[in-house]
Every structure is written in structure tokens, then in C-alpha cells.
C-alpha positions in Angstrom: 0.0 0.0 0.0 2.7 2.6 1.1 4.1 1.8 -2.9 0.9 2.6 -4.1 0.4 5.5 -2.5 3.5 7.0 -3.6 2.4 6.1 -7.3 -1.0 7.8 -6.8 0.6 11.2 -5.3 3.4 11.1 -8.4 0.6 10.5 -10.8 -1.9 13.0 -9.5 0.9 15.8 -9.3 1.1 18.0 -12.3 3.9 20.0 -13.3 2.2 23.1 -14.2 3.1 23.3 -18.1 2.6 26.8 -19.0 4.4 27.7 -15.6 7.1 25.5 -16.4 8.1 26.4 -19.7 9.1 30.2 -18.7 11.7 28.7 -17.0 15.5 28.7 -17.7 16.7 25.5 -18.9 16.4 27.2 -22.4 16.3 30.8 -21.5 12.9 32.5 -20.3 13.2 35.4 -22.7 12.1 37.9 -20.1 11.5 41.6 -20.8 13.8 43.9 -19.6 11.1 45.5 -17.3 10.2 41.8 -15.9 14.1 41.7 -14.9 14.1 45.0 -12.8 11.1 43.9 -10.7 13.1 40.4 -9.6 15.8 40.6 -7.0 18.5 41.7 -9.2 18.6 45.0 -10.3 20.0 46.9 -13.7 22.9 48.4 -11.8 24.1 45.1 -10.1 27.1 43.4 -11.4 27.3 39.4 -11.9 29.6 39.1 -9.4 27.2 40.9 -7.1 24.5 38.8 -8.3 26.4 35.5 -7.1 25.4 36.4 -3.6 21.9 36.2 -4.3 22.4 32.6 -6.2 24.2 31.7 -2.8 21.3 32.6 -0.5 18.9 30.6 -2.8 20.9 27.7 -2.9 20.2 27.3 0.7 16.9 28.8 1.0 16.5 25.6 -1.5 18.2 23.4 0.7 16.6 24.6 3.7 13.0 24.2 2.3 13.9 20.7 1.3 15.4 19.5 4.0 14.2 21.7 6.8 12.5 18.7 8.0 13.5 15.0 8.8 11.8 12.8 6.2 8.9 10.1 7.9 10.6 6.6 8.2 7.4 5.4 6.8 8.6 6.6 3.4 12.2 6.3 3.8 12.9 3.8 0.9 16.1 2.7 -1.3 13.6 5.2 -3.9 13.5 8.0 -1.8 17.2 7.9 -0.4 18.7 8.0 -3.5 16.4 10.8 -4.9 17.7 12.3 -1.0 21.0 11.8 -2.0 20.9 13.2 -5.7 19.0 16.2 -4.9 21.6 16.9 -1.9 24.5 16.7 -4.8 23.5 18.6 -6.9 22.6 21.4 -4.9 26.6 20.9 -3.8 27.6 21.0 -7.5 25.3 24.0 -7.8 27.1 26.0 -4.6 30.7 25.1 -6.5 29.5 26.4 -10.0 28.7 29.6 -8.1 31.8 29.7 -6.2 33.9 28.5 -9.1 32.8 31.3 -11.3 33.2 33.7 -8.5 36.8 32.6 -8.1 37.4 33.1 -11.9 37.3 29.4 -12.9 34.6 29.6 -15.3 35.7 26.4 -17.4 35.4 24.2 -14.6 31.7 25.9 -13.4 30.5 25.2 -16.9 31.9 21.5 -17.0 29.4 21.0 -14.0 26.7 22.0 -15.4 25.5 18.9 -16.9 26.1 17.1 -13.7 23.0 19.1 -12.6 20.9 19.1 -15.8 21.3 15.0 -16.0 20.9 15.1 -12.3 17.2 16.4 -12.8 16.6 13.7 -15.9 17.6 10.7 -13.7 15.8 11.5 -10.9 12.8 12.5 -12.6 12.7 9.6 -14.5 13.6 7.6 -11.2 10.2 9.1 -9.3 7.9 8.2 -12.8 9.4 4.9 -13.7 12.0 2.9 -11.2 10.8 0.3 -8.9 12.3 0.0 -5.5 14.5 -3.3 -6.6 15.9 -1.0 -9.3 16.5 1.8 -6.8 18.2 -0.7 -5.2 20.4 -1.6 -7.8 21.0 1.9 -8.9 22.6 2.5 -4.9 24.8 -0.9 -5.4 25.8 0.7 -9.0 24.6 -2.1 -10.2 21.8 -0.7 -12.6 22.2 0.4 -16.5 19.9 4.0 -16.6 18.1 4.1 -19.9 19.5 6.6 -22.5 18.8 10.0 -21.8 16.6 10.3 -24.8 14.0 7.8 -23.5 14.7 8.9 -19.3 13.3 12.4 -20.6 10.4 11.3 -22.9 9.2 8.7 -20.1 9.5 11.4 -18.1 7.6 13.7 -19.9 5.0 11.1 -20.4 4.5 10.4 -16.7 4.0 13.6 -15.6 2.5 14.9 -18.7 4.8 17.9 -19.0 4.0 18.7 -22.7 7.6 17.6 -24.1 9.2 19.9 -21.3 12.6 17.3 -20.5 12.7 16.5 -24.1 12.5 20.1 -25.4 15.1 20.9 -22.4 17.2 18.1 -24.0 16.9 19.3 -27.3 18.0 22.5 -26.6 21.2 22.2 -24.5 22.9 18.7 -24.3 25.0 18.8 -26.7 26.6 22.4 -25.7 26.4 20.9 -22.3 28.1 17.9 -23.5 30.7 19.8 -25.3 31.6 21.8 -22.3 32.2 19.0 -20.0 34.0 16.6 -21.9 36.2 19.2 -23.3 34.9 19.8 -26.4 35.0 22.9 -29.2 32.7 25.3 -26.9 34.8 24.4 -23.9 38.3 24.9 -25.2 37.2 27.9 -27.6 36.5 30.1 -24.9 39.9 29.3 -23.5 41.1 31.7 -26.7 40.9 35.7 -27.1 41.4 35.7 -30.6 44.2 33.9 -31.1 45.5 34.4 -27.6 45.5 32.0 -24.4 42.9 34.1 -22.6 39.4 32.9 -21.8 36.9 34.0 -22.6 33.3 33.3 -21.2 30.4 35.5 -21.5 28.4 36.2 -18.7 25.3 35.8 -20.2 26.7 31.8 -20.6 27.9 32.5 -16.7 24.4 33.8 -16.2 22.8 30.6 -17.7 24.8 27.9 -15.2 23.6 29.3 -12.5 20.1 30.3 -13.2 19.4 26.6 -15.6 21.0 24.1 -12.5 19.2 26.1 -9.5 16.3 26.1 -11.9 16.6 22.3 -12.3 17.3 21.4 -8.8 14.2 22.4 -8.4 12.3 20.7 -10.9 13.3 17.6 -9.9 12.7 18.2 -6.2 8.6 19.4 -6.7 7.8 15.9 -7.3 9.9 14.6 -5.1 8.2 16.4 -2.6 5.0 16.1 -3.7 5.5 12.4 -3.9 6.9 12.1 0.0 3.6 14.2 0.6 5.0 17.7 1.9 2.7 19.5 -0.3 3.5 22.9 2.1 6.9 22.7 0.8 6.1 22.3 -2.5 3.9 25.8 -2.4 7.4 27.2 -0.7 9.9 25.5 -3.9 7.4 26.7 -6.3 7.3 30.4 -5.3 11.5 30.3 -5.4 11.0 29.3 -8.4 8.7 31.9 -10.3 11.1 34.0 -8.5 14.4 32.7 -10.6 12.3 32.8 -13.3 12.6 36.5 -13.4 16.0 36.2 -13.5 18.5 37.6 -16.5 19.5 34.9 -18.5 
């Protein structure tokens, strides 16, 4: 029954399409005007901008895990999701610091560490049964390809295409950027000169797309571990980074 249950509360929850798809993983394409009434301001520089990625790292973190979780519904399921959601917001914290420390190449080589952070485990909550959640703790379990986690995905929580159009539109510059690829080693080059060279609007972009996908992946989390107060709490932090710059 406590199986079931889960199932019913991950199928019942909806991800909110429209509200979803302003969000970052592609760019929201906010107005100028939208940007000025969000926390960051015309006149603020990235760097100064960091600090307010920092505070909602752990106003994330907080929200999440503010709380023990009920041993009712502590599963192999729900402490690897624990586990992943934890990491990432770690990799998220070090992208920020990274950047801020003026080590921009290895910040963007995390970003997909995130990003496939929010495929796995979304596809984990739709489709993995607790033997595989088992397996996947052992490293014992092959994921499917991302292509089908995201489109299972999708179809589970009957997102529209959201993962799939997410996929589509960064996984390959995400891809080229941590495994050392042309967009990686391009912007280690002025012109012809060893200096790098990465814009902060692609700066911008880590930060906003892997604090955006932390939490995506942690609303049905939540929502399946029944903490639907928290939920209302992730969701508002996260209209609120969807008035971010990109």
C-alpha cells in the first residue's frame, strides 16, 4: 500500500506546463522590465548577483530538508532521490563559487552534472521500482538513455515535451563543455591568444538553468513524499528565478 500510494501522489501531481516552460533551462526570454522587478537589479554586477544565487541555494536546501523525512517513506527510492537532490545542490554552490573565483571552465563542465541530475531522478520518481532503486545504490543498474529517461518522463508527468525540449535545446553544448569539447576549449582563446573567454550571459545561464533544475526535480519529489507545504514554498522560489537575467 505505502508503494501505491506514492504512485497515486506522483501520478496526481502536475507539473504546471505553461508555468514550467518560462523557465530557464532554455532561456525564459524575459523583458527587460520583468528583470528590474526580480531581485537583481539593472545596476548590479554578476559578481554581485552570485550572492543572491548563494542565498537561494540554501533557501533551496533549507525548504527541502528543513525537516526530517517520515521513516514510513524512507525507501532505497526516496534515499537516492535524498542523496541526488543533496549533490546537486553541492555542484550548484561550487559552480557559483567556481565562477566567482574566476574558474569559469570548470563551473560550466558541472553544469550537466546538474541538468542530468534532474533527468535521472525525474525519471527515477515516474518509472523505477524500488529493486531498481536498489540496484542503482549498489551501482549495479544500466539508466536508460537520456533520450528515452526524458520522454518517459515527460509522459509520466504529462509535462507537454518539457525534458525533451530541455534536452533538445542544450545537451550537446552541455556535452561539449564537459567533456572538453569545441565550446569548452574555444573560450579558453581571445582571438588567437591564451585568454578565456566566457560571456556572462553563458555564466548567467549555469547558474540560473541548474538552480532552476534542482528544483524541478525536487517538486515531485516532494509532492510524492507528501509535503505539499513545501512544494507551495519550492514553487514560489522558483517563479522568483524565473525572473532572472539569462
Amino acid at each position: 500500500m505505502p508503494r501505491q500510494r506514492e504512485r497515486d501522489r506522483t501520478a496526481n501531481y502536475s507539473f504546471r506546463i505553461n508555468y514550467l516552460r518560462s523557465y530557464s533551462i532554455r532561456g525564459t526570454g524575459r523583458s527587460p522590465g520583468q528583470v528590474a522587478n526580480s531581485q537583481y537589479s539593472a545596476g548590479m554586477t554578476f559578481t554581485e548577483s552570485l550572492g543572491i544565487a548563494d542565498a537561494t541555494n540554501r533557501e533551496m536546501w533549507e525548504t527541502i530538508y528543513r525537516a526530517p523525512f517520515d521513516g514510513s517513506i524512507v525507501t532505497h527510492k526516496t534515499l537516492y532521490l535524498i542523496g541526488l537532490i543533496d549533490l546537486a545542490l553541492e555542484h550548484q554552490a561550487a559552480i557559483n563559487l567556481l565562477i566567482r573565483q574566476k574558474h569559469p571552465g570548470s563551473a560550466m563542465a558541472l553544469v550537466r552534472s546538474v541538468i542530468e541530475a534532474m533527468y535521472k531522478g525525474a525519471w527515477v520518481i515516474a518509472k523505477a521500482s524500488e529493486r531498481d532503486a536498489e540496484k542503482i545504490r549498489q551501482d549495479k543498474f544500466d539508466f536508460p538513455g537520456t533520450g528515452t529517461m526524458v520522454s518517459e518522463a515527460d509522459a509520466a508527468f504529462q509535462t507537454g515535451g518539457f525534458f525533451a525540449e530541455a534536452k533538445k535545446g542544450n545537451w550537446k553544448t552541455l556535452n561539449s563543455f564537459t567533456h572538453s569539447g569545441g565550446m569548452q576549449l574555444g573560450r579558453r582563446f581571445t582571438q588567437n591568444d591564451l585568454a578565456i573567454n566566457y560571456p556572462d550571459h553563458e555564466l548567467q545561464y549555469a547558474v540560473t538553468s541548474t538552480l532552476t533544475a534542482i528544483g524541478v526535480l525536487a517538486l515531485p519529489f516532494l509532492a510524492s513524499v507528501g509535503r505539499t507545504d513545501d512544494v507551495q514554498k519550492l514553487t514560489a522560489i522558483l517563479e522568483r528565478i524565473s525572473t532572472w537575467p539569462q
